[in-house]
C-alpha positions in Angstrom: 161.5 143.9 94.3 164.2 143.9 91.6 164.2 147.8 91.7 164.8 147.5 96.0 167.4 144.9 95.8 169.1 147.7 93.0 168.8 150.3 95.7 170.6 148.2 98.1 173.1 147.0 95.6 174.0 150.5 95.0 174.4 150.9 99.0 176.9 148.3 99.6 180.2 149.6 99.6 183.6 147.0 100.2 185.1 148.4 103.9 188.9 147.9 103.7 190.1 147.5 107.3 193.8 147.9 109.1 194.5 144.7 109.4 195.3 143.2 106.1 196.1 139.8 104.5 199.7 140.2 104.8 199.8 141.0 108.7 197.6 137.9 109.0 199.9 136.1 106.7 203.1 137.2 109.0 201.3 135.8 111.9 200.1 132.8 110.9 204.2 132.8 109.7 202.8 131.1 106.2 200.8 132.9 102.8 197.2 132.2 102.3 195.9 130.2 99.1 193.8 127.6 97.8 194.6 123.8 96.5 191.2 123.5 94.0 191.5 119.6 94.1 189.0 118.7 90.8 188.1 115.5 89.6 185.8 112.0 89.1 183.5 111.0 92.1 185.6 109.1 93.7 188.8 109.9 92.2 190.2 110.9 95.7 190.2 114.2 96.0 188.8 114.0 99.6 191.0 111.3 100.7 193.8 113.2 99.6 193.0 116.9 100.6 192.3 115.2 104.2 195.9 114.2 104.0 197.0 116.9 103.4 195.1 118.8 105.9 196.6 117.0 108.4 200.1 117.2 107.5 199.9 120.9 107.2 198.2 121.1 110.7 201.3 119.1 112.0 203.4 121.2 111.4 201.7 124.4 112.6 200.3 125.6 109.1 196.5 127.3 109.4 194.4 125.2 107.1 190.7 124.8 106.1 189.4 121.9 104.4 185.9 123.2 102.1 184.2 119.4 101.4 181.5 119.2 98.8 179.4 117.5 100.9 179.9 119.8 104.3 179.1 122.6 102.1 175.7 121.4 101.2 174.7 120.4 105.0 174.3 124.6 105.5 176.1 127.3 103.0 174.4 125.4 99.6 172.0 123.1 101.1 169.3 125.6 98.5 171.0 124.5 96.0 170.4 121.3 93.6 172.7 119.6 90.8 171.4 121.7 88.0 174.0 123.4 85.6 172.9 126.5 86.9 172.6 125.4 90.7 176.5 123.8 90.3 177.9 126.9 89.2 176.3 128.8 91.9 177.7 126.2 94.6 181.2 126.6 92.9 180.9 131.1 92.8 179.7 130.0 96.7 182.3 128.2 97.6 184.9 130.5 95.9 184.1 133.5 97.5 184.3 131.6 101.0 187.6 130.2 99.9 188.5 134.0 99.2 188.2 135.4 102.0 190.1 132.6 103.8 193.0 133.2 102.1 192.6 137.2 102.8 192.4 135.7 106.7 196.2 133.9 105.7 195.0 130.1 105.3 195.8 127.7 103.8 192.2 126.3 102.2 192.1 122.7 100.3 189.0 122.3 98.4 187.5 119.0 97.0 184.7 119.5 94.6 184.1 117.9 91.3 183.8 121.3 89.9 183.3 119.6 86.7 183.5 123.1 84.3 186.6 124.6 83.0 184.8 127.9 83.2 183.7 127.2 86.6 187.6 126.5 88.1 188.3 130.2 85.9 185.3 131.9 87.7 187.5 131.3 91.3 190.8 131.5 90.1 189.8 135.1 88.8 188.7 135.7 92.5 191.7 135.3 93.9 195.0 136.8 94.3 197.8 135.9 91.4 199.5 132.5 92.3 197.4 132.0 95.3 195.1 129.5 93.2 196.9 126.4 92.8 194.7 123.8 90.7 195.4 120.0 91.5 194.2 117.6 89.2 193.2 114.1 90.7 193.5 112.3 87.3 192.0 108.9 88.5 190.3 106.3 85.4 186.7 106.1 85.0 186.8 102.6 85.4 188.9 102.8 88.8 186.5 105.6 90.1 183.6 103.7 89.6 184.9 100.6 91.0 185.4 102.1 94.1 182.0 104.2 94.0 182.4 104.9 97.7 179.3 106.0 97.6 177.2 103.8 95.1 176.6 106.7 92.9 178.1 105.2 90.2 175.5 102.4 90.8 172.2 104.6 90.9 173.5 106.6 87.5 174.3 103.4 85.8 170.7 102.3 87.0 169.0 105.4 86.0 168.1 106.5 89.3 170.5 109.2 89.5 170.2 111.6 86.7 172.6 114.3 85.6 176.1 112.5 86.9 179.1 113.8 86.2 181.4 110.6 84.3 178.3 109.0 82.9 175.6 111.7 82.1 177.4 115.2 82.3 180.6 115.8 81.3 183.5 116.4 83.2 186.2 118.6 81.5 189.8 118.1 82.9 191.9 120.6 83.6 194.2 121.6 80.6 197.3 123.3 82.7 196.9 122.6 86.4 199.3 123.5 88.3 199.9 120.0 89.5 198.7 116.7 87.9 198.4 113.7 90.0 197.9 110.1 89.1 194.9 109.1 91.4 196.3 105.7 91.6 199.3 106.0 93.4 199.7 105.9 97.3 198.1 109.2 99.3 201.4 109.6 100.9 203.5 110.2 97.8 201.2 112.4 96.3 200.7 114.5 100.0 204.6 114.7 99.7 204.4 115.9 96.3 202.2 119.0 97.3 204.0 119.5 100.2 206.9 120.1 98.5 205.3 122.3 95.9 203.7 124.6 98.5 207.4 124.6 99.9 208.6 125.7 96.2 206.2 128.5 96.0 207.0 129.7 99.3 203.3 129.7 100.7 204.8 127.5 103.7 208.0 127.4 105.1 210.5 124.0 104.6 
């Protein structure tokens, strides 16, 4: 088996086609690339990529919103919460976020994505300055408060094992590219990236 799947490996050649990224880009009138929004359950990463989302689509920008829990309904659902099984869903989601920006969107992710290495893995995927890492820097103790979810509850209980926050470790970003209070108001921080995505020229003002 491992000698066939080296045969095929050695079969598989990347097709580069006419159209590229950059006449997509000049239709869609916008560059392609990826908001990595990272942080605590419940932190708001969702809540705030959503926002997002929909301020972009407003105002004509193509946009694709990757969920952790979406991704697991079909493209993961193999996968568990191992180490091993968590990196895989992150390489997974990467390489779909990848060729989404090659297609000119816009993609906001929100996964936990807990590993520093991990958040490397798909910024080393991409093209340069097309991965922009957002940090949702929301306490703990506010995270688990909300526990939208009653995660928080089950780990605390022992019925959910290997939880990033109170079993597994969750290593912050050391230089995103943006670093958000997850307290304040969705609306300031969704102006906040707006305007940065306007800085960096990915959309238009």
């Amino acid at each position: 088996m491992a000698e066939h799947r080296g045969a095929a490996d050695e079969n598989i050649r990347w097709h580069d086609h006419p159209v590229i990224r950059q006449d997509r880009e000049q239709l869609h009138r916008h560059q392609g690339a990826v908001l990595w929004f990272t942080g605590l359950s419940g932190s708001g990463k969702s809540t705030l990529a959503g926002a997002l989302e929909q301020a972009l689509h407003q105002s004509g920008v193509s946009t694709y919103l990757l969920d952790g829990d979406n991704v697991r309904h079909g493209l993961c659902r193999d996968l568990g919460f191992s180490d091993e099984d968590r990196r895989e869903n992150i390489r997974r989601v990467g390489e779909v976020a990848r060729l989404m920006v090659d297609a000119g969107l816009v993609v906001l992710t929100a996964f936990i994505s807990p590993h520093r290495a991990e958040r490397r893995m798909v910024r080393d995927m991409l093209p340069e300055a097309r991965f922009i890492e957002v940090f949702v820097d929301t306490p703990l103790s506010i995270c688990e408060a909300r526990d939208p979810k009653g995660l928080y509850k089950k780990a605390r209980a022992g019925e959910l094992r290997n939880f990033t926050g109170i079993d597994a470790v969750y290593e912050a970003p050391l230089a995103p590219e943006v670093h958000l209070n997850g307290e304040q108001l969705v609306t300031d921080l969704t102006l906040r990236l707006l305007d940065l995505l306007r800085s960096r020229v990915i959309i238009g003002s």
